[in-house]
Backbone as JSON Lines, residues from 0, in Angstrom:
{"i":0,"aa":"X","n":[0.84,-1.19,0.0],"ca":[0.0,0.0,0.0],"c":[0.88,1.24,0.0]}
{"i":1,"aa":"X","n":[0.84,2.33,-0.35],"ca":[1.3,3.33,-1.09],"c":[0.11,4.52,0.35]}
{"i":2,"aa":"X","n":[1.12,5.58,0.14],"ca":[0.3,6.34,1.31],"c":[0.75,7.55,0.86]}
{"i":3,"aa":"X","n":[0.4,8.93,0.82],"ca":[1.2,10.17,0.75],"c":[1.88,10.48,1.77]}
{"i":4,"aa":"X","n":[2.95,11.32,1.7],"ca":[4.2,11.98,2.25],"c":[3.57,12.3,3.65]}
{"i":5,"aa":"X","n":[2.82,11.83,4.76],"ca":[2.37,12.61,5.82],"c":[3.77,13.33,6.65]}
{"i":6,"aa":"X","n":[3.08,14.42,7.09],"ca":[3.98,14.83,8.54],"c":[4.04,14.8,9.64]}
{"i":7,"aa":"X","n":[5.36,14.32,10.29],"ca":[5.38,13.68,11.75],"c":[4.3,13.83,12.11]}
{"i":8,"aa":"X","n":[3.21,15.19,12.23],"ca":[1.68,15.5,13.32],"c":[0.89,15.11,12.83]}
{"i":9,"aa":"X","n":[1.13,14.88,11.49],"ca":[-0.06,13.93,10.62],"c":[-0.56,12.52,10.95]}
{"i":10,"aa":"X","n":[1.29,11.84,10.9],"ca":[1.17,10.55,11.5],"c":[0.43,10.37,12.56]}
{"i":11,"aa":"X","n":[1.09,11.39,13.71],"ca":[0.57,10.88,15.26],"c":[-0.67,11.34,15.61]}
{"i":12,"aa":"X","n":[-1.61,12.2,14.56],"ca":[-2.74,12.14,14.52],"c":[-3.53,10.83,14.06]}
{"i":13,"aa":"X","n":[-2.66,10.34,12.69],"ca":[-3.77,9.42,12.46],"c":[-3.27,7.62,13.9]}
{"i":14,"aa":"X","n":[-2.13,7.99,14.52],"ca":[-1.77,6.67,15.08],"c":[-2.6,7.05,16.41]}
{"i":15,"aa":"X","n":[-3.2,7.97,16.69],"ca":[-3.59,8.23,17.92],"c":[-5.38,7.96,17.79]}
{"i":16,"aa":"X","n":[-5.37,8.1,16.5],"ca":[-6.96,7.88,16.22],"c":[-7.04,5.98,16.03]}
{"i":17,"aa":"X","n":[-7.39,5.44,16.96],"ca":[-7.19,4.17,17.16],"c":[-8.31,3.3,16.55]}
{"i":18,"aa":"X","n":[-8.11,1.74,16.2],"ca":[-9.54,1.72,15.79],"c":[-10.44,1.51,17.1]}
{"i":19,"aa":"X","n":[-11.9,1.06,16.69],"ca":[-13.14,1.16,18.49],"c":[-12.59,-0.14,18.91]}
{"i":20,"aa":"X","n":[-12.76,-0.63,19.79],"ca":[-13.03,-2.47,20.59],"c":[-14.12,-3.25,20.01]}
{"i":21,"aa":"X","n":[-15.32,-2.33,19.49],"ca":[-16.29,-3.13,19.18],"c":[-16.04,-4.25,17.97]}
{"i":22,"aa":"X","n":[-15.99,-2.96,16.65],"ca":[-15.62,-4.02,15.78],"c":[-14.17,-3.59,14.94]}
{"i":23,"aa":"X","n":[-12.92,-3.24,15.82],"ca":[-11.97,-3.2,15.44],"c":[-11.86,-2.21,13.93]}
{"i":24,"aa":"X","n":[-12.57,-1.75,13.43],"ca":[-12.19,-1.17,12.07],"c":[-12.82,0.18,12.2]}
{"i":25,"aa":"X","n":[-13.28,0.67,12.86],"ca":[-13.86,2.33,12.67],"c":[-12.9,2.84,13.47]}
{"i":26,"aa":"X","n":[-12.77,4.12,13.02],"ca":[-12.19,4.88,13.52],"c":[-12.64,5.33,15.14]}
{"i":27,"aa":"X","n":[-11.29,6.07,15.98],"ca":[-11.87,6.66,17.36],"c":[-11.63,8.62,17.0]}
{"i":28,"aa":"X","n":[-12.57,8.98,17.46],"ca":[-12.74,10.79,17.06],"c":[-11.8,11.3,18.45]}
{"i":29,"aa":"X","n":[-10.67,12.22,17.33],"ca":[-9.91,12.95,18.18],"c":[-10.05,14.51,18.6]}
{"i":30,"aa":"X","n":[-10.15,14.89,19.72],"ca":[-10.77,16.54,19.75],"c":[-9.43,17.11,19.17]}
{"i":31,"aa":"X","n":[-10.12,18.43,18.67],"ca":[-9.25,19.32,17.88],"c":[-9.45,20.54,19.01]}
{"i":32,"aa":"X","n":[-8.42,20.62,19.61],"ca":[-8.16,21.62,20.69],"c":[-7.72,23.44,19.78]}
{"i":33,"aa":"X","n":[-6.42,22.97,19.09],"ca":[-5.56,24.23,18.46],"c":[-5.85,24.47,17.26]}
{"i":34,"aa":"X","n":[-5.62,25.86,16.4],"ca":[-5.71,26.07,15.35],"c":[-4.42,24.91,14.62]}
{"i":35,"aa":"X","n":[-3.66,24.51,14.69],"ca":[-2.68,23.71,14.46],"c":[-3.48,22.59,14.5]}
{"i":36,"aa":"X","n":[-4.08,21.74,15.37],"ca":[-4.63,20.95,15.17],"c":[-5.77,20.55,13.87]}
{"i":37,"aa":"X","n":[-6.62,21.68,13.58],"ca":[-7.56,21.99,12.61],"c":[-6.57,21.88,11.48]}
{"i":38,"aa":"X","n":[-5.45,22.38,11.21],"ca":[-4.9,22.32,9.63],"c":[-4.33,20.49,10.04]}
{"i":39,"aa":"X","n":[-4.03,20.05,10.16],"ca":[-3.68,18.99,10.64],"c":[-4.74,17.83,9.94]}
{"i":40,"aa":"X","n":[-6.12,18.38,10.72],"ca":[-7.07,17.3,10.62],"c":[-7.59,17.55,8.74]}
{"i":41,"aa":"X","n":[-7.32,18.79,8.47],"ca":[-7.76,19.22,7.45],"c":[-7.17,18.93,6.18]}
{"i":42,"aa":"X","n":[-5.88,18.62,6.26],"ca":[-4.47,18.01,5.33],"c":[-5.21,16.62,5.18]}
{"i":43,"aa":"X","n":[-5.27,15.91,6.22],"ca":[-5.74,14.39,6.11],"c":[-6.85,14.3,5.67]}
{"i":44,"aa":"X","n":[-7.84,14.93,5.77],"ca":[-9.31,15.25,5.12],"c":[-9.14,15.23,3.79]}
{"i":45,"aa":"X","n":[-8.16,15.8,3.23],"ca":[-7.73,16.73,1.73],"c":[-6.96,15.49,1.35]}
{"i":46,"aa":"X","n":[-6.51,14.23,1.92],"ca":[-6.08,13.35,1.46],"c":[-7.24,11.85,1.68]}
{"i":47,"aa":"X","n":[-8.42,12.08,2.39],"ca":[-9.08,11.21,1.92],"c":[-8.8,10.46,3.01]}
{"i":48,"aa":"X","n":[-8.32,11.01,4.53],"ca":[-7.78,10.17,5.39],"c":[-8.62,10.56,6.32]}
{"i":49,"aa":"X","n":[-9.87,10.39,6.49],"ca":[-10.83,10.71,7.56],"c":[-11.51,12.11,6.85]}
{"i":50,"aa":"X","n":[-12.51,12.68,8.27],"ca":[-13.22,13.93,8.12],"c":[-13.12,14.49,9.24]}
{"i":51,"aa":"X","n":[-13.47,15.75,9.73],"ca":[-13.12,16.35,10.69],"c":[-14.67,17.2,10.92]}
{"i":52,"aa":"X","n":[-14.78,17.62,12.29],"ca":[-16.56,18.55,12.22],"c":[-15.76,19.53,12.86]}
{"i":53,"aa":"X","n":[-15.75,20.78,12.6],"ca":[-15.09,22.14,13.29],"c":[-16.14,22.6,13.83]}
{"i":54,"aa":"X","n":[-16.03,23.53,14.44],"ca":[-16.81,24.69,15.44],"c":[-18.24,24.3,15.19]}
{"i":55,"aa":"X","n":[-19.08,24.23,15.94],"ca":[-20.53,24.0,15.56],"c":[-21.26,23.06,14.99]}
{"i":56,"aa":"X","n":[-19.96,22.1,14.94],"ca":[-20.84,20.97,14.67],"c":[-21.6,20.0,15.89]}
{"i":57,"aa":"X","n":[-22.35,18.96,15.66],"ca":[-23.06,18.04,16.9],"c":[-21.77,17.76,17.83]}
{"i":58,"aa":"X","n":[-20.39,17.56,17.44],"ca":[-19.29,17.27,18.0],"c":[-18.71,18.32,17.64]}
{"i":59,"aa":"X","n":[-18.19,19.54,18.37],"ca":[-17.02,20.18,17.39],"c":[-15.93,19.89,17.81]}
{"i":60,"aa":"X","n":[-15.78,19.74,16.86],"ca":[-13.81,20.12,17.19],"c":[-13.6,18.55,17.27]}
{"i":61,"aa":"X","n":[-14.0,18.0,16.12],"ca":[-13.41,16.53,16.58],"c":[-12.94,16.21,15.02]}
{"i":62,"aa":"X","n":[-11.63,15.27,14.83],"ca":[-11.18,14.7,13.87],"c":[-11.45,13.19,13.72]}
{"i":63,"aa":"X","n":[-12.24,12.3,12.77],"ca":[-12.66,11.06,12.77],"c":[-11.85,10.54,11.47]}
{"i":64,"aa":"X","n":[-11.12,9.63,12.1],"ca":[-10.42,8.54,11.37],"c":[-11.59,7.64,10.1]}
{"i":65,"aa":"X","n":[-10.91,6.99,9.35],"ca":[-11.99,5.93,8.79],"c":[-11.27,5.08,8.44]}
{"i":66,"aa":"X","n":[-11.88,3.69,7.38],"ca":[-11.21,3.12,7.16],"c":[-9.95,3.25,6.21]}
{"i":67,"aa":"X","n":[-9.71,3.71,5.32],"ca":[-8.65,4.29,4.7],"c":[-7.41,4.87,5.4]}
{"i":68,"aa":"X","n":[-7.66,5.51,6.08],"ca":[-6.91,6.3,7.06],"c":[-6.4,5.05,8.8]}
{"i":69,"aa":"X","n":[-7.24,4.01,8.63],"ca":[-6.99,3.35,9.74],"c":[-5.7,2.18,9.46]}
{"i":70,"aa":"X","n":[-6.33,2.24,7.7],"ca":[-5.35,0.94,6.8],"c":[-4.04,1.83,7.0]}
{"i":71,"aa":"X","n":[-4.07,3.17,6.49],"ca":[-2.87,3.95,6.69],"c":[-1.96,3.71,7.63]}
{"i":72,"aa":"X","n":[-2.43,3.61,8.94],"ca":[-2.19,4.26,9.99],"c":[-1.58,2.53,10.52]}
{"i":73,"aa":"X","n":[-2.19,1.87,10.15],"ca":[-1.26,0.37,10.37],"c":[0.05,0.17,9.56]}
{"i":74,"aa":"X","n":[0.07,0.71,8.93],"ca":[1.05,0.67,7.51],"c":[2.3,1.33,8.39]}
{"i":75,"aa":"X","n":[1.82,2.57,8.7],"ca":[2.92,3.58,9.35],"c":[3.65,2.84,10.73]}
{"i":76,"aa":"X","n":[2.53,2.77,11.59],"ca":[2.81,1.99,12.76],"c":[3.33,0.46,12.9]}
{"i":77,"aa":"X","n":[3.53,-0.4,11.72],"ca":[4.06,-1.31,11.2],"c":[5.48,-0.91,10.68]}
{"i":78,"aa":"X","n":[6.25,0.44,10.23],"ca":[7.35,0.43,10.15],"c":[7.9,0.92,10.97]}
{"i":79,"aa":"X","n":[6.93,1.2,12.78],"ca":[8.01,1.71,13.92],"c":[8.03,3.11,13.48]}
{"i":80,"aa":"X","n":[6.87,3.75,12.91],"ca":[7.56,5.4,12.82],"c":[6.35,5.62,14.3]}
């Protein structure tokens, strides 16, 4: 599998977004505290690596992994970065 160029905060965004216990493959929603955080969640969005709900949404401020982004995120965490 083939992944784009992420950056270090990219990675440890998507390695921190874990999959659930239930059924192992959905994503877990990470709060978006900083404006740094928001471009962050928003890069990975722009790559098809989750979605993010900003200010006003039912959740704000949260970044949600999916499956694409979870396959990613094993890939990365499989070479120890």
């Amino acid at each position: 599998m083939t992944w784009p160029n992420l950056t270090p905060r990219q990675q440890a965004m998507l390695i921190d977004s874990e999959p659930d216990d239930v059924t192992g493959t959905e994503g877990v929603g990470i709060e978006l505290r900083t404006g740094a955080d928001y471009a962050v969640a928003k890069a990975l969005e722009r790559w098809n690596l989750g979605h993010r709900q900003g200010p006003g949404g039912f959740l704000p401020g949260m970044y949600w992994n999916d499956a694409t982004g979870l396959a990613v995120r094993a890939a990365i965490h499989g070479k120890g970065s």
